[in-house]
N, C-alpha and C positions, 0 to 999 in steps of 0.2 A: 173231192176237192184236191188238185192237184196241189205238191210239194212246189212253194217259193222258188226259182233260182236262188242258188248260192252266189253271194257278191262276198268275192275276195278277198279275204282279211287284210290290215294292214300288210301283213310278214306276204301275204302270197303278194300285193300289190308290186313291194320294195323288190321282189324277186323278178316280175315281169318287167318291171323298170331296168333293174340291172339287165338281164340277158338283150333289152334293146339297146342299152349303154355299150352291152360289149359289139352288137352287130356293129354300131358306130364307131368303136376302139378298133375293130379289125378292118373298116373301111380305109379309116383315117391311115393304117400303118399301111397296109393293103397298096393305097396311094403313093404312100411320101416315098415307098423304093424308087419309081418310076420318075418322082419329084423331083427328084435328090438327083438323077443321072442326068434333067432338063439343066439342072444346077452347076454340075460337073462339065457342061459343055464347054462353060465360059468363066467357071470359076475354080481353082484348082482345091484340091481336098482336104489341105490345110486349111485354109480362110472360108471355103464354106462350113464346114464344120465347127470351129472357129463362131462364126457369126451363128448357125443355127443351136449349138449347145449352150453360148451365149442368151440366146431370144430361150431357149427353152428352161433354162436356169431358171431367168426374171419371171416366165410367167407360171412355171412350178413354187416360185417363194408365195407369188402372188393368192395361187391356190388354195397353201399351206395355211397360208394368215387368213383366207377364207374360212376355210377350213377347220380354223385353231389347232391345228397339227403342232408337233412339237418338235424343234429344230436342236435340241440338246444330243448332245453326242458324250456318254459318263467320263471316260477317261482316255491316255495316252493310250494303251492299247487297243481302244475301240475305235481311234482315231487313225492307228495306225491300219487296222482292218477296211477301215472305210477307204482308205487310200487306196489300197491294194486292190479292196472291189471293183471303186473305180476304176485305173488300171484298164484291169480285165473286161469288164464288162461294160466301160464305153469307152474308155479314148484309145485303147487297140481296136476293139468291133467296127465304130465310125472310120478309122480311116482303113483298115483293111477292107471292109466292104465299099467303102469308097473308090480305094487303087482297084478293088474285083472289078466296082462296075465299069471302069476306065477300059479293064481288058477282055471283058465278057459280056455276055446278054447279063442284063438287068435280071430277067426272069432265072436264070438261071442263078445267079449270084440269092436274090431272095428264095430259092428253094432249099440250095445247100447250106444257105445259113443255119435254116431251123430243122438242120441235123441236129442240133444242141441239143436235145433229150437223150437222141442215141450216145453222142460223148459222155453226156452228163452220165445216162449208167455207166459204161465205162470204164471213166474216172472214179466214181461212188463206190466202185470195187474194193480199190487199194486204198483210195481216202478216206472213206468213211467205214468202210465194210461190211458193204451193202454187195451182195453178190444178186447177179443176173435173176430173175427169174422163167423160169419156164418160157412166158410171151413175151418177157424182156429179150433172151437168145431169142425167137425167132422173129423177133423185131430187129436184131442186130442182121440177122441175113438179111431178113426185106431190102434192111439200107445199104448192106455192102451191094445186091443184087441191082438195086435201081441205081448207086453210085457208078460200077460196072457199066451196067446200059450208057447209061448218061454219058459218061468220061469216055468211054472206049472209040467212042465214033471222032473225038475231035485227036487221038492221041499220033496221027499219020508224022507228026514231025516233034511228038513228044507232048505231056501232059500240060496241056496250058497254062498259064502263069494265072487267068484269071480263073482258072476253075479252083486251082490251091489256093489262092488267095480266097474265097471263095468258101472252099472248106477250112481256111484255117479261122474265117470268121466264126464259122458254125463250134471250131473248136474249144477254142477263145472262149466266146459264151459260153458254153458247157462249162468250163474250168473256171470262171467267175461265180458262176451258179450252185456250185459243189463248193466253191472257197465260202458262198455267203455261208450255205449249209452251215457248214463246218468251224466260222467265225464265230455262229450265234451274236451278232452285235444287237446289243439292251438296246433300243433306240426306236424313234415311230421310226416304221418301214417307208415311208411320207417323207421325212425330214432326212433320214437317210441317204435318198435319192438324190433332193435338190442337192445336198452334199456331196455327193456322187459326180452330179453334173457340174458344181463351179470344180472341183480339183482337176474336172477331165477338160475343162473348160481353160484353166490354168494351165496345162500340157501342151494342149492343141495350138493354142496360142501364141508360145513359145515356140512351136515346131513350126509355127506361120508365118515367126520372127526371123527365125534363122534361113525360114525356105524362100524368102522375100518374094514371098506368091500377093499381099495385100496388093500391092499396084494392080492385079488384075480386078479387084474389085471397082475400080473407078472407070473401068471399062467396059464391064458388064452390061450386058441391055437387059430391060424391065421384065422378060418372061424370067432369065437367069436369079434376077434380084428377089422376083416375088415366090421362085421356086424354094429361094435359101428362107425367107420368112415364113414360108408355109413350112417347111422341114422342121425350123425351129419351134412359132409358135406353134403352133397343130401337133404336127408330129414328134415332140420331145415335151412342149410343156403343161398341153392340154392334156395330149394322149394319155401323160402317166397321170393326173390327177382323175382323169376315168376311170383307168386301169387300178389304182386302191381303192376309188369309190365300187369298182365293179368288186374285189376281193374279199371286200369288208362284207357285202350283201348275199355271194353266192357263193357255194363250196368253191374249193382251191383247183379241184378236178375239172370241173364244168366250165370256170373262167379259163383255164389251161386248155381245155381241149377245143371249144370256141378260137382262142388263138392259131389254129393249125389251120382257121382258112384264112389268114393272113398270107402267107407264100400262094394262096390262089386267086384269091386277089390281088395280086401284087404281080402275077402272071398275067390277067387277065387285062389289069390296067397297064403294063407295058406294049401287050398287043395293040391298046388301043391308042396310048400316048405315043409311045416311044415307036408303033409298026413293029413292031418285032413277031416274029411265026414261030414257033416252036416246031422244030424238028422231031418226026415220031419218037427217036428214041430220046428226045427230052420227056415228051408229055409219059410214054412209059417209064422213065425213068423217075419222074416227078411224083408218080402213084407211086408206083414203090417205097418212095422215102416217106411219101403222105403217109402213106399205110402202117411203114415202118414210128413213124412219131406217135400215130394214135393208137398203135398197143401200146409203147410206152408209158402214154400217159393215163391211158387207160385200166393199165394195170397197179401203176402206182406213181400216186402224183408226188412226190416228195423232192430229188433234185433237179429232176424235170422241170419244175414249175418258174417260168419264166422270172424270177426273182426281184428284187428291188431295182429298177435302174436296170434293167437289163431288156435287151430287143429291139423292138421297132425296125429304121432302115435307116 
């Protein structure tokens, strides 16, 4: 008599659900780079931003209360950390990769960003004092070697504005992600974020004030309109309440390293939106930093790990 099939426990069930959750986490982000640039045609990067971390606030509160997440934040100094995250890891990231993709390929601007592992070591160095390891150094050559490739062929009149911008995204992040580390703020990671998004919300907003870009919104036509709503709701407010539901279910490592075909995605869909070709020594240069992030994270998921509020496009 043969042995039954095995039908998969609850715990294996909730794990094969997650890892499809994240294939759709990493489409969604995958997407919205390419989104966001349709958006950028006709809407400047104050006020889309502006409007998209707006849409992605409301429907991360929304989530939460689904959810029953918890929106408490203990005191004045965890309040102050939470600022600062913000800050860093989204109202610099959105508009610096915004003015990137103003000055560069899309594809390119989404790959340099998710150098933020290799910063994040780094950074962990002197901040936390976490020094390199073994595949950590030779994941730090990877990316200087695929950066090299990458940069060198455009440098004939100097280092272009949008590749630094570019990388200073990827910087940025790393340096929000090392600061969550090293905050430790007591708080759901869940209600964190929303909080995250109205302060950076509150920033942008004011920067949209003074840069009197809203008038261009009354001008916009419906592909621009519906690109900054997809940014928003999808890609900021759905996205993260995936992104904790996928955390909470699968190790830290596996949701993280899943995330690194986001910049492939994100490559792939601007060749298909945007036309865009990659030039050999992109696509060479693009493994290398690939290769370069998943030893990182591979070897140790700790500041590496995409944080609260932090990523997407």
């Amino acid at each position: 008599m043969r042995n039954p099939e095995r039908v998969p426990g609850p715990k294996g069930v909730a794990a094969v659900q997650a890892k499809l959750l994240l294939v759709l986490l990493c489409v969604i982000w995958g997407v919205t780079w390419p989104v966001v640039r349709i958006g950028l045609t006709e809407i400047p990067p104050f006020s889309l931003r502006t409007c998209s971390l707006g849409l992605g606030a409301a429907t991360l509160f929304v989530v939460c209360l689904v959810k029953r997440r918890s929106f408490r934040v203990a005191n004045a100094k965890a309040w102050a950390h939470v600022v600062i995250a913000s800050v860093l890891n989204i109202a610099a990231y959105t508009v610096l990769s915004s003015y990137a993709q103003l000055a560069t390929t899309t594809s390119r601007v989404s790959v340099l960003s998710y150098t933020m592992p290799i910063w994040a070591v780094v950074l962990a160095w002197p901040f936390l004092g976490e020094r390199p390891t073994g595949t950590q150094t030779l994941a730090l050559g990877l990316s200087v070697a695929g950066l090299a490739i990458l940069i060198y062929p455009l440098t004939a009149a100097g280092v272009p504005l949008g590749v630094l911008l570019a990388l200073a995204t990827g910087l940025i992040w790393g340096a929000g992600t090392v600061y969550l580390k090293w905050a430790r703020i007591d708080a759901d990671p869940m209600g964190v974020s929303f909080w995250q998004l109205m302060i950076a919300f509150g920033i942008i907003a004011v920067c949209a004030l003074l840069d009197r870009s809203w008038a261009a919104l009354g001008a916009a036509h419906a592909k621009a309109i519906a690109a900054t709503l997809f940014a928003g709701v999808v890609g900021n407010g759905v996205a993260y309440g995936l992104w904790f539901d996928i955390v909470r279910r699968l190790p830290a490592a596996t949701a993280s390293l899943g995330l690194l075909s986001v910049p492939v995605i994100g490559v792939v869909a601007s060749m298909v939106l945007l036309g865009e070709v990659p030039t050999l020594a992109d696509i060479i240069g693009f493994v290398l930093i690939f290769a370069a992030s998943a030893c990182v994270l591979s070897a140790r998921p700790t500041p590496s790990l995409p944080s609260a509020a932090s990523g997407g496009a």
